[in-house]
C-alpha positions in Angstrom: -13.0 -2.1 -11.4 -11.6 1.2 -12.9 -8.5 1.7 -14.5 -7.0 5.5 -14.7 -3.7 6.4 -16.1 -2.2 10.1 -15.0 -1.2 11.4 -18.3 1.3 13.4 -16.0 2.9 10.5 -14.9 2.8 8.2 -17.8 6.2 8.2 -19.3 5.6 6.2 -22.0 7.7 3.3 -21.3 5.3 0.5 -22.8 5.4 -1.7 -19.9 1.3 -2.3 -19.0 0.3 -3.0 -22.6 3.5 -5.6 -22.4 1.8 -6.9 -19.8 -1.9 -6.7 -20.7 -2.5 -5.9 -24.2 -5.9 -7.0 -23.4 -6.3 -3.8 -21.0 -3.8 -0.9 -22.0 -2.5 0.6 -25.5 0.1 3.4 -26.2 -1.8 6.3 -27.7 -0.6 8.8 -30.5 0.4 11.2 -27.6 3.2 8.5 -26.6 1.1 8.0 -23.7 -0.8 4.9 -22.3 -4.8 4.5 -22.1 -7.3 2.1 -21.0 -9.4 0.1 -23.8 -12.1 -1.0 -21.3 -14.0 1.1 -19.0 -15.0 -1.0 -16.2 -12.4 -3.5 -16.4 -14.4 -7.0 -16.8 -13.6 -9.6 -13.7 -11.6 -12.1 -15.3 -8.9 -9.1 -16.1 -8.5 -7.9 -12.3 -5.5 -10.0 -11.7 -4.0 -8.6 -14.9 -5.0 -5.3 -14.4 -3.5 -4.5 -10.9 -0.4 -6.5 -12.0 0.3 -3.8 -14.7 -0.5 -1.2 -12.5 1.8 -2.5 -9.9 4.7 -2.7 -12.7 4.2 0.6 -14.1 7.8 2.4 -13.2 5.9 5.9 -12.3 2.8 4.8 -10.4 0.8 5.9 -13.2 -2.2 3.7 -13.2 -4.8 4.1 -10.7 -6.5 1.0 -10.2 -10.2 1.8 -8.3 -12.5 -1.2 -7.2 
């Protein structure tokens, strides 16, 4: 799995490191990025939960 945030759509708003720190950090553009590239298996769960909480559909979440 493959985690892709749209730095065009990213508002900033914190919410997917919130919910997996693990996964997502807020970069020094105010924007948010993935730490891992795939995401490992035991973080799927987490991973599409952030993305389906992200207020501006900004994380693309590819299996």
């Amino acid at each position: 799995m493959k985690a892709i945030v749209d730095p065009d759509l990213c508002i900033g708003c914190g919410i997917c490191p919130d919910v997996a720190p693990q996964l997502f950090e807020m970069g020094t553009d105010d924007k948010a990025h993935t730490l891992m590239d795939p995401i490992p298996v035991e973080f799927h769960a987490l991973c599409r939960d952030a993305a389906d909480q992200c207020p501006q559909a900004a994380i693309e979440v590819n299996d």
